[in-house]
C-alpha positions as CSV (number, residue, x, y, z in Angstrom):
1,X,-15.1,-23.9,13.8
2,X,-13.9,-23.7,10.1
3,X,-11.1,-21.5,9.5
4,X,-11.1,-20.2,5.6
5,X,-7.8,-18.5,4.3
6,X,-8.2,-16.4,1.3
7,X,-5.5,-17.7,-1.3
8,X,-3.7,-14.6,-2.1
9,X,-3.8,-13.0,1.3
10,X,-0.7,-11.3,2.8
11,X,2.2,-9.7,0.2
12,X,1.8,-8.6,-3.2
13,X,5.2,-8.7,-5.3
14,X,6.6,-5.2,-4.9
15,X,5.8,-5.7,-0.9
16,X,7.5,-9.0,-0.9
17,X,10.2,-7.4,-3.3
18,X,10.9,-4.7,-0.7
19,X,10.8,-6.5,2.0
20,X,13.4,-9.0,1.0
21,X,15.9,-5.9,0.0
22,X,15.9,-4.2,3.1
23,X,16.3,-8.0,4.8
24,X,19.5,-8.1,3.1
25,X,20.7,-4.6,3.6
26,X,20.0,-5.3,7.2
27,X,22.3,-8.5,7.0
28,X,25.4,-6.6,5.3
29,X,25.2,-4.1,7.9
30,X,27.3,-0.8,6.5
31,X,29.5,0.4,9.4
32,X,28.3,3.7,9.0
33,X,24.3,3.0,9.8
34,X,21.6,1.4,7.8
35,X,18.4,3.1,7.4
36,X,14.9,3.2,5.7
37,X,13.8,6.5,4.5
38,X,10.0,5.9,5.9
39,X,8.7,2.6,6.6
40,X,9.8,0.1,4.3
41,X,6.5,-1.3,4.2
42,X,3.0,-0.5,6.4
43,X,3.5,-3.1,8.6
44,X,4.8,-2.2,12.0
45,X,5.5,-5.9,13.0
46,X,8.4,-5.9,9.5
47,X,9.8,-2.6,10.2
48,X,10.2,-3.9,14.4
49,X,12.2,-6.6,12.9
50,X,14.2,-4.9,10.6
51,X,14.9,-2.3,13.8
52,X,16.1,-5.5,15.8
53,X,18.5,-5.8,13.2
54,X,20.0,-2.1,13.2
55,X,18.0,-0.8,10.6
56,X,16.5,2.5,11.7
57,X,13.0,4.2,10.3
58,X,14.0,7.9,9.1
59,X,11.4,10.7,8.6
60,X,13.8,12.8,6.5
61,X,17.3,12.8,5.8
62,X,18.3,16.0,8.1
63,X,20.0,13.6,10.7
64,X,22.8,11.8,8.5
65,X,25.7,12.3,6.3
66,X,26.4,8.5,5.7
67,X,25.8,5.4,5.5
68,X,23.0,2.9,3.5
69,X,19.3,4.7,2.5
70,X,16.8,2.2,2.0
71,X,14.1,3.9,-0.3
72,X,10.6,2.2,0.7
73,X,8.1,0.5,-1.8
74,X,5.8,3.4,-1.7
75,X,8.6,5.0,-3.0
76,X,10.0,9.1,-1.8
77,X,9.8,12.5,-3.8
78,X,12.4,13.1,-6.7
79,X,13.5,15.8,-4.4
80,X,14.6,13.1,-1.6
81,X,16.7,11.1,-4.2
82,X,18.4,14.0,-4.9
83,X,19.2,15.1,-1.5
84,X,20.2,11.3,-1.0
85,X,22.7,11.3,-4.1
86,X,24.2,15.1,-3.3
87,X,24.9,13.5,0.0
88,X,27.3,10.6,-1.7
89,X,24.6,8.0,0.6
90,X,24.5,4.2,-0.4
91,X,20.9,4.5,-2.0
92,X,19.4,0.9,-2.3
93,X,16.0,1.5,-3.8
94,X,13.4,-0.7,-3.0
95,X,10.4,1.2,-4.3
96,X,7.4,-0.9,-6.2
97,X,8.0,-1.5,-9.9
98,X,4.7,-0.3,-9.8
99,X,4.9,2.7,-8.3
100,X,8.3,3.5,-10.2
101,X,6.3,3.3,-13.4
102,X,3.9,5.6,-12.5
103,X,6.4,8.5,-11.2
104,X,8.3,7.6,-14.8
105,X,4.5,8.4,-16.9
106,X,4.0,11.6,-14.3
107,X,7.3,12.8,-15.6
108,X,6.9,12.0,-19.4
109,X,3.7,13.5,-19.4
110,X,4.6,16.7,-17.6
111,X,7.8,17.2,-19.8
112,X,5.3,16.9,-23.2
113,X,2.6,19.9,-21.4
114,X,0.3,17.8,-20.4
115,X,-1.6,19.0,-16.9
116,X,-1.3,15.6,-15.0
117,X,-4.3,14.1,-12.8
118,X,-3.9,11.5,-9.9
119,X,-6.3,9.3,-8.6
120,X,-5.2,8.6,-5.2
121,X,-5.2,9.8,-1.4
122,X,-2.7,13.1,-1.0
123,X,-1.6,12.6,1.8
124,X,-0.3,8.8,1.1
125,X,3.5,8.6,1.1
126,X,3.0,7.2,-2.4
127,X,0.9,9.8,-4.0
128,X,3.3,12.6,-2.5
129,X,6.0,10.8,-4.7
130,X,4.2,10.5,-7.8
131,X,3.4,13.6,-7.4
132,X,6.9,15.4,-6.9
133,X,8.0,14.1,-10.6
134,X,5.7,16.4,-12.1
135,X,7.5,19.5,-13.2
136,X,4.3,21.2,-14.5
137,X,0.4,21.8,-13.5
138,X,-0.4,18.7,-11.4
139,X,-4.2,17.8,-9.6
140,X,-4.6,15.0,-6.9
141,X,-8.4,14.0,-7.4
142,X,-10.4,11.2,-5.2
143,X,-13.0,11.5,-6.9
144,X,-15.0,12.0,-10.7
145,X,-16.2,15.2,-8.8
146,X,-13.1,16.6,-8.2
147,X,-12.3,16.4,-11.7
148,X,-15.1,17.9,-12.6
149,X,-14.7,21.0,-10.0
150,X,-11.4,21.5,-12.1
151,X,-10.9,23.8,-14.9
152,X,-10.6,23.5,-18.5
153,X,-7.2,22.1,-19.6
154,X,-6.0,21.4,-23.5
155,X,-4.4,18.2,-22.6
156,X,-4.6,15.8,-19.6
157,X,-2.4,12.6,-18.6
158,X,-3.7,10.4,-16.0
159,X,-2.2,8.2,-13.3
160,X,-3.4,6.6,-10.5
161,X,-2.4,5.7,-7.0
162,X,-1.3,1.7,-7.5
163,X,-4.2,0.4,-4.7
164,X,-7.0,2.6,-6.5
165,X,-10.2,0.5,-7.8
166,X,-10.5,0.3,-11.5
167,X,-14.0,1.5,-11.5
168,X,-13.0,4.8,-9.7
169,X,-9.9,5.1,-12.7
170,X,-12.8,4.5,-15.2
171,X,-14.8,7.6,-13.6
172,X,-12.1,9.6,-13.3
173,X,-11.0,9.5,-17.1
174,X,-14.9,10.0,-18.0
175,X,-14.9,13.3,-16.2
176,X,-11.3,14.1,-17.7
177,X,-13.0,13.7,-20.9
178,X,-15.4,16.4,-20.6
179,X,-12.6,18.9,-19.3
180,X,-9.8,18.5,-21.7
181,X,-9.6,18.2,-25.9
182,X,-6.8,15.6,-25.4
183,X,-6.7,12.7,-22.4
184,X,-4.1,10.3,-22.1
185,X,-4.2,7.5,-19.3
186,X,-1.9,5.0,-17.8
187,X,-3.3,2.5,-16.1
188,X,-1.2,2.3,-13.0
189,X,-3.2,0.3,-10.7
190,X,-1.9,-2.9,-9.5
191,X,-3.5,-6.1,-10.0
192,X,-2.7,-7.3,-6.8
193,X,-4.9,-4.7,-4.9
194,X,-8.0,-6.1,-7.3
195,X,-7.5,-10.0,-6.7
196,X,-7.4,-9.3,-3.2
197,X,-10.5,-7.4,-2.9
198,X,-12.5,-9.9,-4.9
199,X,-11.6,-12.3,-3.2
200,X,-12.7,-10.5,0.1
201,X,-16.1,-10.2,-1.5
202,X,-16.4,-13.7,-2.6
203,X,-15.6,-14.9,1.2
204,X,-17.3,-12.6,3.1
205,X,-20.3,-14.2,1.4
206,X,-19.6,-17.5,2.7
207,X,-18.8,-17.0,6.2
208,X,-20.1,-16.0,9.9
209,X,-17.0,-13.7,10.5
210,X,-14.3,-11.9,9.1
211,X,-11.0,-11.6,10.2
212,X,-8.9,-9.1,8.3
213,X,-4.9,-8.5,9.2
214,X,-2.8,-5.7,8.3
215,X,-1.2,-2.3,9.3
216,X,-3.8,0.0,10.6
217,X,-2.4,2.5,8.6
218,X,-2.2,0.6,5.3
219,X,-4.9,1.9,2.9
220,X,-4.9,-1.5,0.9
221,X,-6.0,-3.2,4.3
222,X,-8.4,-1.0,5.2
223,X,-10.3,-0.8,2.0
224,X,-10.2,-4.7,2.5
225,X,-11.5,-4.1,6.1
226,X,-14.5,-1.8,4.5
227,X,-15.4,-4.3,1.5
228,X,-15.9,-7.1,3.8
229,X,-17.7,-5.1,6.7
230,X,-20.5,-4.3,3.6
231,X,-21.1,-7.8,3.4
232,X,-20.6,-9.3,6.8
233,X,-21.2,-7.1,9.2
234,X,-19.1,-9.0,12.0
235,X,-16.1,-8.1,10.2
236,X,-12.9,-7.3,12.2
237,X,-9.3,-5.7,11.7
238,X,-6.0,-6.3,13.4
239,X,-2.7,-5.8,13.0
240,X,-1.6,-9.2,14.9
241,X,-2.9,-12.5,16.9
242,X,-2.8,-10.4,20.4
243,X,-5.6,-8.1,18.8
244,X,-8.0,-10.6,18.7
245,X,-10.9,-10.9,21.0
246,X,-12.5,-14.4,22.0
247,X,-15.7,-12.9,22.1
248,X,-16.1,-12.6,18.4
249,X,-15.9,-16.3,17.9
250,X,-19.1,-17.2,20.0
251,X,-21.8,-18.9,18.1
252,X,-19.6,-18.7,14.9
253,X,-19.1,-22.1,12.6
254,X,-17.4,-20.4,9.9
255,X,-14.8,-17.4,10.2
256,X,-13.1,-16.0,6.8
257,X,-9.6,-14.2,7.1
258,X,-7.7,-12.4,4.4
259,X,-4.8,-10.0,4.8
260,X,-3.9,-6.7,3.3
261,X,-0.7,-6.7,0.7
262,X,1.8,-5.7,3.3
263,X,1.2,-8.7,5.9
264,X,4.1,-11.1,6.1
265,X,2.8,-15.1,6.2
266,X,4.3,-15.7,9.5
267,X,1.8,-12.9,11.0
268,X,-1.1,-14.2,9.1
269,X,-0.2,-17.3,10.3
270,X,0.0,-16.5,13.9
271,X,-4.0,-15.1,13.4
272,X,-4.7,-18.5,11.9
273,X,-3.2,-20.1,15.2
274,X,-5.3,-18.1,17.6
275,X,-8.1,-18.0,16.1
276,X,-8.0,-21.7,16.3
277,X,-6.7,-21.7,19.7
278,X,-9.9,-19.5,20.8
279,X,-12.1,-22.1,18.7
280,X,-10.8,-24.6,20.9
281,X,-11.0,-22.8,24.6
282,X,-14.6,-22.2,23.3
283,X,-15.3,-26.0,23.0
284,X,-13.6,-26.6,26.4
């Protein structure tokens, strides 16, 4: 059985970024606790690791006075950063470039009076975020509809949720053009989230099965998971190599796997291993 790794599976830059800061938090250890405030990343295999080293997962900051704050890549509300820095924490912020761009435009654009859109899931860590550094009017869309079930505005600024498709942007801002006299969009969406999927497309074509790896509760991963299944429908998504199932080997000469942007190598590599392990006992 062939075994075809898509090239840029597994850790886009602000991921990989984020990663490596809260690696070396973990190593300098404050004496009075190391934390992340959320998971660093969507990957519950990194943040396990990072726990093994000391570094505990916070849902709010309510439970300490001291010690080192991790801000994740998705980034945290503007309030959050303020309760962090009124406390006198260590902040050591590890949000995407990315994403910090887009809270900056939100921000801009609501100082100047501009009723700010974004394209993105609301309830996604991320989203939240971006949304909190908007002072004035702000509407989270999914949709070209939603903008359209929205009312009249003078002028609109646009952002978008950094894993959004392009296309969805494009028919977003074609709505926002029928509701408002002036539109203004950023372009926030990371290129990393559009290499992947294409590449998911382009290999689901070519192989019997798809493997696809990452945090069930990234959103990157499971678009990836959704793009393949529409092409091959033996597609399959797990978080690690114990989630695999032998069974979806049998009768296959050619299995594709590509991973979401928060899957470390070592994990994809493990799914590599077992899947070729599995190839093997089916040979036996």
């Amino acid at each position: 059985m062939e075994i075809i790794l898509a090239r840029n599976a597994g850790f886009c830059f602000g991921v990989k970024r984020a990663t490596q800061i809260a690696f070396e938090a973990a190593s300098r250890q404050s004496t009075t606790g190391t934390y992340t405030l959320g998971p660093i990343i969507h990957s519950p295999q990194v943040v396990n690791r990072l726990e093994e080293l000391g570094v505990k997962v916070l849902k709010d900051l309510s439970s300490i006075d001291s010690g080192t704050v991790i801000i994740r890549s998705h980034g945290v509300t503007e309030a959050e950063i303020a309760e962090a820095e009124e406390k006198q924490l260590d902040v050591v912020d590890a949000t995407c470039p990315f994403v910090k761009k887009a809270q900056e435009y939100v921000k801009e654009l609501s100082s100047q009076g501009y009723d700010v859109i974004v394209l993105g899931d609301y309830d996604h860590p991320e989203v939240q975020g971006i949304v909190s550094y908007a002072g004035g009017r702000v509407h989270v869309v999914a949709s070209a509809d939603d903008v359209l079930a929205l009312p009249a505005m003078k002028r609109i600024g646009i952002v978008a949720q950094t894993t959004q498709a392009l296309e969805h942007l494009q028919e977003v801002v074609t709505a926002a053009l029928t509701k408002g006299a002036e539109v203004r969009v950023y372009n926030t969406i990371c290129d990393a989230t559009s290499v992947r999927q294409d590449e998911a497309r382009a290999l689901a074509t070519t192989v019997d099965c798809m493997v696809v790896i990452g945090g069930y509760n990234s959103a990157n991963t499971k678009r990836l998971a959704e793009i393949c299944k529409e092409i091959q429908p033996h597609t399959y998504h797990v978080e690690s190599a114990e989630n695999l199932d032998g069974s979806w080997f049998h009768g296959i000469e050619r299995v594709g796997v590509t991973a979401g942007a928060s899957t470390p190598k070592w994990l994809i590599d493990g799914v590599v291993e077992r899947i070729a392990e599995l190839s093997k006992d089916k040979k036996d």
